[in-house]
BAMARSE-79908 format. One record per atom (N, C-alpha, C): residue in three letters; y, z, x. Coordinates in steps of 0.2 Angstrom, whole numbers, plus 2048, in hexadecimal, padded with zeros to 3 digits. Each point is the difference from the previous one (the first is absolute). Layout:
BAMARSE-79908
AlaYZX
...
This chain:
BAMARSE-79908
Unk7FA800804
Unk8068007FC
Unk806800804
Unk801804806
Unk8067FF806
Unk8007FB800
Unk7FC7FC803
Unk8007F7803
Unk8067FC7FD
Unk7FB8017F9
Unk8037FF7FA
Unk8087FF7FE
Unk800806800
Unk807802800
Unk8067FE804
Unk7FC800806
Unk805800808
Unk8017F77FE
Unk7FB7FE7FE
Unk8007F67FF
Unk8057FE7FB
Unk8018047FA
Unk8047FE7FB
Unk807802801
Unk803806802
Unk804803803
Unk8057FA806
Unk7FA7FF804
Unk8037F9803
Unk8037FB800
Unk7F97FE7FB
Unk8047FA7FD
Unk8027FD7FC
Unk8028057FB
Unk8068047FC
Unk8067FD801
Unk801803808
Unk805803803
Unk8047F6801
Unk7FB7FC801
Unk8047F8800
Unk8007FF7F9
Unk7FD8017FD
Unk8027FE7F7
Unk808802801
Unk803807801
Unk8028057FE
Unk8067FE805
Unk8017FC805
Unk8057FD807
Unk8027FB7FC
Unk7FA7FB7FD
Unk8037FA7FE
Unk8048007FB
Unk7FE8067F9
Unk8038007FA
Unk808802804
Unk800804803
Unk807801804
Unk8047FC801
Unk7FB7FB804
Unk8077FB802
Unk8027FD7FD
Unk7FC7FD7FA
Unk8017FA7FB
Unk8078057FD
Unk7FE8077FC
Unk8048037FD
Unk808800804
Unk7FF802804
Unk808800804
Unk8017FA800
Unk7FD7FA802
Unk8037F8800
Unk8058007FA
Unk7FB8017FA
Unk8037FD7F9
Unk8068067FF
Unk800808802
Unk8078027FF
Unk8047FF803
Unk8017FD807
Unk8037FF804
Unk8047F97FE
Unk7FA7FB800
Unk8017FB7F8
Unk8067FF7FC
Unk7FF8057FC
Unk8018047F9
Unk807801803
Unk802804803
Unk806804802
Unk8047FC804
Unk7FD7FA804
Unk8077FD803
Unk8037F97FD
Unk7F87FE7FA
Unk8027FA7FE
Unk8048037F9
Unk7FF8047FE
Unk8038057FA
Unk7FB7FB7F9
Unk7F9802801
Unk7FE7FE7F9
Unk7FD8047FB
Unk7FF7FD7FC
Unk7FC8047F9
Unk7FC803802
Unk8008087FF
Unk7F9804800
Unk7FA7FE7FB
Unk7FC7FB802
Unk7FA8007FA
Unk7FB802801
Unk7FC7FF7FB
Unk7FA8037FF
Unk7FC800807
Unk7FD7FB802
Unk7FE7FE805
Unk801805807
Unk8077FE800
Unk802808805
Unk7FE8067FD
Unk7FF8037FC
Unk8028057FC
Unk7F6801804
Unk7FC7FB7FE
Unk7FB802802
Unk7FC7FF806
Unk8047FC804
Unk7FE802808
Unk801806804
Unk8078057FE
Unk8018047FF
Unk7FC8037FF
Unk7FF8017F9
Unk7FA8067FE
Unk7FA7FF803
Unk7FC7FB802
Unk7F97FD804
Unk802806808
Unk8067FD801
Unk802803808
Unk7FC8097FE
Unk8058017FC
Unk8008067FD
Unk7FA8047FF
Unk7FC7FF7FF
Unk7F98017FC
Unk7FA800805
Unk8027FA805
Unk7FB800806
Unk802804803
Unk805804805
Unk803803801
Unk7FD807800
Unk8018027F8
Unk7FC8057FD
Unk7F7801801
Unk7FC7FA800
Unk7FD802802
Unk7FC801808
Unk8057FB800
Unk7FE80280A
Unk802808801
Unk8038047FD
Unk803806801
Unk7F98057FE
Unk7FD7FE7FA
Unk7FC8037FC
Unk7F9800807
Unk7FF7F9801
Unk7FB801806
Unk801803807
Unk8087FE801
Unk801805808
Unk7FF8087FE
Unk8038027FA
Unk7FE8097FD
Unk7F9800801
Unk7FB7FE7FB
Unk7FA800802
Unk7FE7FE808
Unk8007FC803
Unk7FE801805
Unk802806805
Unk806801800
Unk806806801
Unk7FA807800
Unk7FD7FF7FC
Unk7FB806801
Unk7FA802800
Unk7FD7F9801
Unk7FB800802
Unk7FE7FD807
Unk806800803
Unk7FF7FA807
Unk7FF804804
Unk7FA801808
Unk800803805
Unk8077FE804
Unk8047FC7FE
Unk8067FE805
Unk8068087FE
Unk8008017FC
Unk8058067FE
Unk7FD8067FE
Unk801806807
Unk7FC803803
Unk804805801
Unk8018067FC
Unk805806803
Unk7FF803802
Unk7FB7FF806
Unk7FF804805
Unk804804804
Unk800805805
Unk803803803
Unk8017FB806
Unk8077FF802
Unk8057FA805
Unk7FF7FA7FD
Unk7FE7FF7FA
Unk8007FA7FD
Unk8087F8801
Unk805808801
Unk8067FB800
Unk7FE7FC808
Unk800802803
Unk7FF7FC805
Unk7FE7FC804
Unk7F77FD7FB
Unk7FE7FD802
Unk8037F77FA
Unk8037FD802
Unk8037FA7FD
Unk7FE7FE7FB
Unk7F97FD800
Unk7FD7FD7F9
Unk7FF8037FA
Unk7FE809802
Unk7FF8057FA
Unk8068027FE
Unk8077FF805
Unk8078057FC
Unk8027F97FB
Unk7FF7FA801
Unk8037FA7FE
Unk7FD8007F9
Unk7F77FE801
Unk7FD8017F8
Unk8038067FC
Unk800805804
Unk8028077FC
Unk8068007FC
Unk8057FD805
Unk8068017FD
Unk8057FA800
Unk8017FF806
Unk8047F8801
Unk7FF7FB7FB
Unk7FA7FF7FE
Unk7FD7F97FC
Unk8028027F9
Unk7FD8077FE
Unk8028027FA
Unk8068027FE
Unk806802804
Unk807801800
Unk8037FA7FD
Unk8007FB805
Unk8037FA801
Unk7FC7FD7FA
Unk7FB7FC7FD
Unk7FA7FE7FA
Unk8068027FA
Unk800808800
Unk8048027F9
Unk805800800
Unk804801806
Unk8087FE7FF
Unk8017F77FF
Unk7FD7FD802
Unk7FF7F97FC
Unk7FE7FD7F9
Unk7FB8047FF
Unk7FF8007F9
Unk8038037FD
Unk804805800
Unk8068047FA
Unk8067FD802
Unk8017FC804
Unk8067FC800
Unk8007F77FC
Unk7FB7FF802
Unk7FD7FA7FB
Unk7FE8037F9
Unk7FD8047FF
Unk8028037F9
Unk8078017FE
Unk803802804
Unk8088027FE
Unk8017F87FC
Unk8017FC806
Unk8057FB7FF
Unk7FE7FB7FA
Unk7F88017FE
Unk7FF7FC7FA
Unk8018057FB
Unk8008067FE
Unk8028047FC
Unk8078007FE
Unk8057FE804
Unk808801801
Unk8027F97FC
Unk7FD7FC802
Unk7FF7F6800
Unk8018007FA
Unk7FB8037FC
Unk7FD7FF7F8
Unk8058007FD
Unk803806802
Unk8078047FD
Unk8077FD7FD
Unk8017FA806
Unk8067FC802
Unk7FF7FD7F9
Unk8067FD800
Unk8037FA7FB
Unk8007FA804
Unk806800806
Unk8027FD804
Unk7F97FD804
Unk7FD7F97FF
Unk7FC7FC803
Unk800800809
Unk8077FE802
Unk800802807
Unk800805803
Unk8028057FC
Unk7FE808802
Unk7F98027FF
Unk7FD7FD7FC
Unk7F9801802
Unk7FD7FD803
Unk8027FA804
Unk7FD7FE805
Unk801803804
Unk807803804
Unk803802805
Unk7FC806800
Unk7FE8047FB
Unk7F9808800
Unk7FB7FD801
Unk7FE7FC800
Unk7F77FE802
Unk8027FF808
Unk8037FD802
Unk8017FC806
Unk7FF806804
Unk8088057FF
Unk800805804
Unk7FA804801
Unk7FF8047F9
Unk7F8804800
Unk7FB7FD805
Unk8007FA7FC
Unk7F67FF804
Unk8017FB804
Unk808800805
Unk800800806
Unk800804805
Unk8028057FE
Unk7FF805804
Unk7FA8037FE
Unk7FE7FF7FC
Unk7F8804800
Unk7FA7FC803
Unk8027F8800
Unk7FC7FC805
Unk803802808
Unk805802802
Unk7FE801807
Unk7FE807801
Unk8008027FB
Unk7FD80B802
Unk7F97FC7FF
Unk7FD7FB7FC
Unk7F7800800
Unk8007FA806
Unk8037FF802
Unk7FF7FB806
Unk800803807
Unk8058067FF
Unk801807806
Unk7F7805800
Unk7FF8017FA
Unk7FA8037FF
Unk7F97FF7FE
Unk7FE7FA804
Unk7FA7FD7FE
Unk7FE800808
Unk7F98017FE
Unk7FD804808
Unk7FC7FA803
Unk8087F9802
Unk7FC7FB805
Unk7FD801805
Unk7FB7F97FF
Unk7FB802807
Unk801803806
Unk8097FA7FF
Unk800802809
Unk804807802
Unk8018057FB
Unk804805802
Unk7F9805801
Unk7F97FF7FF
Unk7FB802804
Unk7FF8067FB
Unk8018007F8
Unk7FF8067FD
Unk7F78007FD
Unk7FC7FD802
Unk7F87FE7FE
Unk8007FC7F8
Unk8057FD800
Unk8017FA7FA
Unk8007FA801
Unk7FD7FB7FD
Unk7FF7F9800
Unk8057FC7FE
Unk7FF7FA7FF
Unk8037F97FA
Unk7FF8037FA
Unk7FC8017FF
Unk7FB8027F8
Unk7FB806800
């Protein structure tokens, strides 16, 4: 069931990049060409949103059943285990409560360009906090591609 986990959680994680980018494309889009909030956005947006959540739902589950997060005595100091323990989950949540913000706020607007302009901002900055805390190969934290 780990393997499992560890596989979907990964792979996820490109579903859950791409939904990103496309998302920020079309706000950014949206916001400098000044168009019509529709549907369409309205639901790539929400797709962005959703995946998001569940990638959250399986880094928590993993979060506690993973040998990688380990509060052992000096735990902070060995790199891979303070990172899994804290750094990935720190950074993961402040990403996702900021992308939840900006689509939460978004709804709200009346103003089409101002809703752009709050997807853009949010789930651009939460794309670089998950792009900051994604444990690549090469930073040597015992994580893969997938």
């Amino acid at each position: 069931m780990y393997s499992g986990l560890v596989h979907a959680h990964s792979g996820l994680r490109w579903v859950v990049l791409i939904l990103l980018i496309i998302a920020i494309y079309k706000a950014v889009s949206g916001w400098v060409n000044k168009k019509e909030f529709k549907e369409g956005d309205r639901k790539i947006f929400l797709f962005t949103l959703i995946f998001t959540h569940i990638q959250l739902v399986l880094g928590l589950w993993l979060y506690f059943i993973s040998p990688k997060v380990a509060f052992t005595e000096g735990f902070m100091k060995i790199t891979m285990l303070r990172f899994y323990a804290i750094e990935h989950l720190v950074t993961m949540l402040l990403a996702i409560v900021l992308i939840t913000i900006g689509f939460s706020t978004a709804k709200r607007l009346e103003d089409h360009t101002a809703k752009f302009k709050k997807i853009a901002v949010f789930y651009g900055i939460g794309l670089l906090l998950i792009l900051a805390g994604i444990p690549w190969p090469f930073r040597d934290l015992g994580a893969g591609w997938f």
